[in-house]
One Martini backbone bead per residue (centre of mass of N, CA, C, O) as a GRO file, in nm:
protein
  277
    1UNK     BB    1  -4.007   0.549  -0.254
    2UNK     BB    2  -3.822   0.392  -0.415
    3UNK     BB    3  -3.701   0.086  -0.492
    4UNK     BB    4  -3.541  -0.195  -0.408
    5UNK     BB    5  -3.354  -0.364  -0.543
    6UNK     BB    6  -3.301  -0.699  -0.629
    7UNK     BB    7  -3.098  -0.966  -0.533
    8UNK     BB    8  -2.865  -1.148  -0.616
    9UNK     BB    9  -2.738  -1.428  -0.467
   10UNK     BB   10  -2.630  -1.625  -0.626
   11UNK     BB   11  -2.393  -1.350  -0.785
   12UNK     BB   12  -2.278  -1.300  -0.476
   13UNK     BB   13  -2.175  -1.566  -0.403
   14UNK     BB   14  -1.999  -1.621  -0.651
   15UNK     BB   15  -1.814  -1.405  -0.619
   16UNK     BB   16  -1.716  -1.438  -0.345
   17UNK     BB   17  -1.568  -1.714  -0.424
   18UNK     BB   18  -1.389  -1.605  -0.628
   19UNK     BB   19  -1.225  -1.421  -0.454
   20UNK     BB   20  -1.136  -1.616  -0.231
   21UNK     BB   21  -0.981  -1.779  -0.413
   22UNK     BB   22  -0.798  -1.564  -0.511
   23UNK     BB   23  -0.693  -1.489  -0.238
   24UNK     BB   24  -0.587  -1.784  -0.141
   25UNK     BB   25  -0.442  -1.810  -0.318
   26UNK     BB   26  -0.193  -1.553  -0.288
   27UNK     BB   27  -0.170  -1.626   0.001
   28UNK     BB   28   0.017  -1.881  -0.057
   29UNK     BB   29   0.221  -1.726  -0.174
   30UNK     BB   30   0.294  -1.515   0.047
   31UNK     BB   31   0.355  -1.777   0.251
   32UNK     BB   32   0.602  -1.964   0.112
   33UNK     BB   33   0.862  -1.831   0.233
   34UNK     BB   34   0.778  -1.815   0.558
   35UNK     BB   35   0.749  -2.164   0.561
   36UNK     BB   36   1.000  -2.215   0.398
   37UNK     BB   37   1.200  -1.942   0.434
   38UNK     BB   38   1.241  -1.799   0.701
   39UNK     BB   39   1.545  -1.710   0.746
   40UNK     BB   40   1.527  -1.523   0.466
   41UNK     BB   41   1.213  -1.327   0.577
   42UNK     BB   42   1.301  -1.259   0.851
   43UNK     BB   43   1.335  -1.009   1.027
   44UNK     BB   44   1.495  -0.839   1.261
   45UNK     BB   45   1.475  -0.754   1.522
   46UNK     BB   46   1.471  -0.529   1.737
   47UNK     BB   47   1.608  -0.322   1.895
   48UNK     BB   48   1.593  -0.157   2.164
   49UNK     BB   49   1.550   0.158   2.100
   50UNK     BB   50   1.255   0.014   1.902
   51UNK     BB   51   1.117  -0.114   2.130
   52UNK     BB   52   0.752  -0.241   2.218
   53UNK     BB   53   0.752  -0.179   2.584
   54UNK     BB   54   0.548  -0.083   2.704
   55UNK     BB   55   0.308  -0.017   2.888
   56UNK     BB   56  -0.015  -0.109   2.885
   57UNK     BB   57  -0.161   0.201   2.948
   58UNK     BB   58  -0.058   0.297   2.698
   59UNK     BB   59  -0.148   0.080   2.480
   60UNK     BB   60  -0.442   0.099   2.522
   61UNK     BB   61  -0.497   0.358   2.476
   62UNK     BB   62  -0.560   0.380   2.153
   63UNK     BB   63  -0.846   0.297   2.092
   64UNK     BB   64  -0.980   0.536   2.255
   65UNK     BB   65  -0.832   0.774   2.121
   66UNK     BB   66  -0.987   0.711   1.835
   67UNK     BB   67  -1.235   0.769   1.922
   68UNK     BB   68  -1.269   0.998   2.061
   69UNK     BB   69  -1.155   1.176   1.806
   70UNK     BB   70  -1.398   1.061   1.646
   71UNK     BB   71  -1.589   1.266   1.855
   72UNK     BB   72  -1.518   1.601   1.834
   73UNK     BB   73  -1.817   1.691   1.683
   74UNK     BB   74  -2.028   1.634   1.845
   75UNK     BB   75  -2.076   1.913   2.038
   76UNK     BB   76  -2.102   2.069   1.749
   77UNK     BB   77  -2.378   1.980   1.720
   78UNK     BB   78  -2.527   2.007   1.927
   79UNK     BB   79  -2.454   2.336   1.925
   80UNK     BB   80  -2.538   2.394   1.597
   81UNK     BB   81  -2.328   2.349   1.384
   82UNK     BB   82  -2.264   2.315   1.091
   83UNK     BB   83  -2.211   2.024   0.874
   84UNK     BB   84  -1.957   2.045   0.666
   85UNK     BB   85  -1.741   1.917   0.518
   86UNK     BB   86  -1.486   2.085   0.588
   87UNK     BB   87  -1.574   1.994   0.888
   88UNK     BB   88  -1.526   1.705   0.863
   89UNK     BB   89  -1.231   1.683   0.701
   90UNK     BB   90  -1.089   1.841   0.909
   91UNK     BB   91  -1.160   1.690   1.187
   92UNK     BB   92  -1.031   1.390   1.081
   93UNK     BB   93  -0.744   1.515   1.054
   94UNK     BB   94  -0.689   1.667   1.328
   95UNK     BB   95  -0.747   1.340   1.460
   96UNK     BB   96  -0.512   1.219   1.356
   97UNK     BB   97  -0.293   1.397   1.451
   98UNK     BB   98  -0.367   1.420   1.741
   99UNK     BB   99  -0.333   1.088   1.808
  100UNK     BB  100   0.006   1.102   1.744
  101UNK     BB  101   0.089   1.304   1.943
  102UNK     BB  102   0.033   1.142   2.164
  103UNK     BB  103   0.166   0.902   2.112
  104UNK     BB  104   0.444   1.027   2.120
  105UNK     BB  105   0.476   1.160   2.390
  106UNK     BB  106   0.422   0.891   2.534
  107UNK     BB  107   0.635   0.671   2.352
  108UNK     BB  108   0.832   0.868   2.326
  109UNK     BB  109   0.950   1.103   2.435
  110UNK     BB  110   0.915   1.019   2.754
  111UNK     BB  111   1.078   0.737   2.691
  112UNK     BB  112   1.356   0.787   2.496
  113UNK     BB  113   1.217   0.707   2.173
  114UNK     BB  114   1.220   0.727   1.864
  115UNK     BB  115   1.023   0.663   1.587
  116UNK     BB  116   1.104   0.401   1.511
  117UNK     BB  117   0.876   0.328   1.745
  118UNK     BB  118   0.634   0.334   1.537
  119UNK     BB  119   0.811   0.192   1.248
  120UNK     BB  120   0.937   0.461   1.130
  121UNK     BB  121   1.111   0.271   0.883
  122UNK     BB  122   1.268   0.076   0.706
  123UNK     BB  123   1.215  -0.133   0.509
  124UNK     BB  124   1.246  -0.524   0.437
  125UNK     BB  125   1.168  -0.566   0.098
  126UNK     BB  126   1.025  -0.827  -0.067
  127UNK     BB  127   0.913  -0.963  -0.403
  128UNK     BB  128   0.611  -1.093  -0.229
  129UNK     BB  129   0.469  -0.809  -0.156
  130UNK     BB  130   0.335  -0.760  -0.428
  131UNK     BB  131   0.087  -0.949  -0.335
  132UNK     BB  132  -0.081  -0.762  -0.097
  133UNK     BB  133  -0.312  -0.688  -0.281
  134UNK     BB  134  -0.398  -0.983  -0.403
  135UNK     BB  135  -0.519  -1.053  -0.121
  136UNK     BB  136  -0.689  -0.806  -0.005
  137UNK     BB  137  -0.894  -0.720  -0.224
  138UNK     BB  138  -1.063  -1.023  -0.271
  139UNK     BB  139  -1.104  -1.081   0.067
  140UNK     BB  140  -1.281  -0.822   0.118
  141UNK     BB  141  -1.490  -0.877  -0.094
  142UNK     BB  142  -1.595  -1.139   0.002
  143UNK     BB  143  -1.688  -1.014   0.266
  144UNK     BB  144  -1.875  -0.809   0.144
  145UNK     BB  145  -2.062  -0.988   0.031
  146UNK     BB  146  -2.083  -1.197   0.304
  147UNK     BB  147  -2.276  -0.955   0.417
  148UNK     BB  148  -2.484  -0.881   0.285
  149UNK     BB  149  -2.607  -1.140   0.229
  150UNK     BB  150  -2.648  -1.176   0.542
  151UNK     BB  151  -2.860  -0.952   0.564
  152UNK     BB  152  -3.054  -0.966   0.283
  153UNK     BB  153  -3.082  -1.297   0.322
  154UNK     BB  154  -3.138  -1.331   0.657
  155UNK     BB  155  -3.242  -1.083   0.803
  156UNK     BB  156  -3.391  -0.844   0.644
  157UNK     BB  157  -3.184  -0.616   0.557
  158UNK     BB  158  -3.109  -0.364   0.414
  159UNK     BB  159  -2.868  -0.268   0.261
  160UNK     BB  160  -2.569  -0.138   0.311
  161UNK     BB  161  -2.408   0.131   0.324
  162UNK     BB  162  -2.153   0.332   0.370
  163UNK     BB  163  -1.937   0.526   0.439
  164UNK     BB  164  -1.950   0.790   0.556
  165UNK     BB  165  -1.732   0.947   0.401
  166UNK     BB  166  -1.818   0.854   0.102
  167UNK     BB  167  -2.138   0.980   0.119
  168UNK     BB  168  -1.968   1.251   0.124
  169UNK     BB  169  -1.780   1.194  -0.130
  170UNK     BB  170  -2.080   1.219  -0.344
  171UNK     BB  171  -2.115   1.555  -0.280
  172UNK     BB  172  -1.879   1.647  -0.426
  173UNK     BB  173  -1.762   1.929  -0.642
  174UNK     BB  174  -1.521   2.084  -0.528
  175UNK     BB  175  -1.188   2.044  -0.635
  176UNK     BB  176  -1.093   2.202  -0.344
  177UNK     BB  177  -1.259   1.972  -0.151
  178UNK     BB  178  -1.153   1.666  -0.326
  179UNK     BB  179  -0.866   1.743  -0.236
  180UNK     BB  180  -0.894   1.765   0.068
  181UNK     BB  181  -1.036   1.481   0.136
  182UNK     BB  182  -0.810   1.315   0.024
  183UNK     BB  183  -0.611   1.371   0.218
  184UNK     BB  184  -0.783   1.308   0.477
  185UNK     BB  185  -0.816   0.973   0.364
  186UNK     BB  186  -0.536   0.902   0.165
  187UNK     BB  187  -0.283   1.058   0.380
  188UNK     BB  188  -0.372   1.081   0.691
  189UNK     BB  189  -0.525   0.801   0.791
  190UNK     BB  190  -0.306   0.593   0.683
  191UNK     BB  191  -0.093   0.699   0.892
  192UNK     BB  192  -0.224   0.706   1.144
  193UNK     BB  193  -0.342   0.397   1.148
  194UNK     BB  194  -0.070   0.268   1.150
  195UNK     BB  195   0.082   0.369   1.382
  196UNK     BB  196  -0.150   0.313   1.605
  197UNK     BB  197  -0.188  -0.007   1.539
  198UNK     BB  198   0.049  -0.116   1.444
  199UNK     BB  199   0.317   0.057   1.539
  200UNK     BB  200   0.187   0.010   1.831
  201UNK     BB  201   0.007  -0.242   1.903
  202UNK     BB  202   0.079  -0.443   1.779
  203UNK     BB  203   0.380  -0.438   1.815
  204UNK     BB  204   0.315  -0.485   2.151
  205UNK     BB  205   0.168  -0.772   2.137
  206UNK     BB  206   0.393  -0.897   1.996
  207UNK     BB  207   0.566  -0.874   2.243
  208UNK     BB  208   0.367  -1.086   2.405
  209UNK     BB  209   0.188  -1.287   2.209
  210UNK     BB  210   0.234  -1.307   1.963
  211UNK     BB  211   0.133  -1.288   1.639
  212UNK     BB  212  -0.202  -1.409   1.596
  213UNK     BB  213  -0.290  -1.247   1.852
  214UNK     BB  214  -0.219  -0.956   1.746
  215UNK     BB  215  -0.366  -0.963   1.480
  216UNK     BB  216  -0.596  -0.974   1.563
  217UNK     BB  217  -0.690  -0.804   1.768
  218UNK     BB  218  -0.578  -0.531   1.604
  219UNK     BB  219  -0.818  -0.607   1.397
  220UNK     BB  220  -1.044  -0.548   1.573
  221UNK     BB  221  -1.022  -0.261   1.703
  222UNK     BB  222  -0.986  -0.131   1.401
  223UNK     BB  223  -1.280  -0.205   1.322
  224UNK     BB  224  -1.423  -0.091   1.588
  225UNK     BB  225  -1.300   0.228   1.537
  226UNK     BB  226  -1.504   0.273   1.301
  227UNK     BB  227  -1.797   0.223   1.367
  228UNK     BB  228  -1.863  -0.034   1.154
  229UNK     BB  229  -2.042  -0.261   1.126
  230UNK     BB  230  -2.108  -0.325   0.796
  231UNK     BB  231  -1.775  -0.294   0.801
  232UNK     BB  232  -1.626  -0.504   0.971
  233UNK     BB  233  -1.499  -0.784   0.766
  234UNK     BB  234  -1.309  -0.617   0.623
  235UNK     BB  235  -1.171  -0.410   0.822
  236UNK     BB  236  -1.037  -0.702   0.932
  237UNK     BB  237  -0.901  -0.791   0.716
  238UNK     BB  238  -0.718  -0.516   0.683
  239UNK     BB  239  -0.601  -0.580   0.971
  240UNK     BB  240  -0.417  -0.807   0.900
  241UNK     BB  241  -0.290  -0.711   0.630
  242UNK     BB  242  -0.112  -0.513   0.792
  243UNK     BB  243   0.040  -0.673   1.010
  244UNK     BB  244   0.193  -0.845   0.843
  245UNK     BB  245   0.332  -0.601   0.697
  246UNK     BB  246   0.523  -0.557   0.948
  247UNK     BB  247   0.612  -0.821   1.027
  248UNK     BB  248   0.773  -0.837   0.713
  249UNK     BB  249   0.903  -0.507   0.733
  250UNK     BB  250   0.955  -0.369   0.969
  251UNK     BB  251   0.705  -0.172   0.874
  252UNK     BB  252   0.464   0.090   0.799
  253UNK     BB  253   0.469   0.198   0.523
  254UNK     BB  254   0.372  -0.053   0.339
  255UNK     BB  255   0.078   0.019   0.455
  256UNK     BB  256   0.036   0.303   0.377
  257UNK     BB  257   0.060   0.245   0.069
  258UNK     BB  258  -0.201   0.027   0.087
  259UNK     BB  259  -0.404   0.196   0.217
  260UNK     BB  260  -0.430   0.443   0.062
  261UNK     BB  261  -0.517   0.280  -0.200
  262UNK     BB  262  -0.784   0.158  -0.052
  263UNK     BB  263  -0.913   0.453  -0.038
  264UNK     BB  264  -0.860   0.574  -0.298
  265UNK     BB  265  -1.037   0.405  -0.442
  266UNK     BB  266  -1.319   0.442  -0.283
  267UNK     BB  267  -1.323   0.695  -0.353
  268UNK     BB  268  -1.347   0.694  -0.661
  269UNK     BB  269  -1.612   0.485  -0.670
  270UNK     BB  270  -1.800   0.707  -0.482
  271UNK     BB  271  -1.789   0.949  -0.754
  272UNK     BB  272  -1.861   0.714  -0.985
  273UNK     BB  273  -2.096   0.639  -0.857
  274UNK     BB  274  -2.441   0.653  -0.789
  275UNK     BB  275  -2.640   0.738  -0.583
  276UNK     BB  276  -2.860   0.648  -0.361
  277UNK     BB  277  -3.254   0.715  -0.483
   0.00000   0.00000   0.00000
């Protein structure tokens, strides 16, 4: 087997306080709005007929279904199946879909709430969310320089891999799978997961802890449901800031289209890197 690259610590650990840097600065401007005229840029609450009053059962019940749903795949490895590109983004788009349609029949059709009640509703815009994008690149990159750091650094174990989807996004030639995979990655996943996280979880969370403590929980089980230690501390960081952007306008869309930038960014990254070994 080829050597692994020796890592350079200290260039890794200089990006990373750089980045935070940055991203400390735009989240000052980000939040400056919200401390100094609260009243002028907090959305209004929600009317009763599309407030996430679900009961707690129902609320709970979403980190298990999208786990669930992307466990899928697993009987037909079992079966014997092969593991096409084909059929695992096929996969993950249908486990997107259907994690949706089960939560809209049980917390809108069942309770006789519209969608709007998933967040899927106009969102109350302000132009200092423009730098929404300024404040997640940068803290999550920095987030993933000190986990590196500290696997290869402390731990003493080889660089972390991409997460699967990626390392399959760097096999793929045929131009009608790689827009398949962009579907399935930038434009399924993050309707799904913003919906069922944000949309569901956060917003119920949040009426009943406070925002804070919403933003967490929600933040640690999307970052848990991707099963994916290793980009632990990024996806914990991109859902603390996708949480605020619902907070912030009163809709899922503007994360969602924060969410798509970020994997579509991440899936292009993958196609232009070279594979490792």
């Amino acid at each position: 087997m080829p050597d692994t690259p020796a890592l350079d610590h200290a260039a890794v650990f200089a990006g990373a306080v750089v980045c935070a840097m940055a991203g400390t600065v735009c989240s000052g401007l980000l939040l400056a709005p919200r401390l100094l005229w609260p009243e002028r840029v907090t959305p209004p609450p929600d009317p009763p007929e599309i407030r996430a009053d679900w009961a707690w059962p129902s609320l709970l019940a979403v980190p298990p279904l999208v786990i669930l749903f992307q466990t899928v795949a697993w009987p037909l490895r079992w079966a014997g199946v092969p593991r096409t590109p084909w059929m695992a983004f096929g996969v993950a788009m249908g486990s997107g879909v259907a994690a949706v349609a089960v939560a809209w029949v049980l917390l809108c059709r069942r309770a006789g709430k519209p969608a709007a009640a998933l967040g899927l509703r106009w969102p109350h815009w302000k132009p200092h969310l423009l730098l929404m994008p300024l404040v997640g690149y940068p803290l999550g990159l920095s987030l993933m320089l000190l986990a590196i750091l500290f696997e290869v650094g402390v731990l003493k174990r080889p660089l972390p891999s991409p997460q699967a989807a990626l390392q399959l996004m760097r096999s793929l030639q045929d131009p009608a799978l790689r827009a398949f995979a962009v579907v399935a990655v930038a434009v399924v996943a993050p309707v799904a997961e913003e919906i069922l996280f944000r949309g569901v979880l956060f917003r119920g969370l949040r009426l009943r802890w406070g925002l804070l403590p919403a933003m967490l929980a929600s933040a640690a089980l999307f970052s848990a449901a991707h099963l994916d230690p290793g980009h632990a501390l990024p996806l914990f960081a991109l859902g603390m800031l996708l949480a605020f952007t619902v907070e912030e306008t009163g809709s899922v869309w503007p994360g969602i289209v924060l969410h798509a930038m970020v994997n579509g960014i991440a899936t292009l990254l993958a196609w232009k890197m070279p594979a490792a070994g």
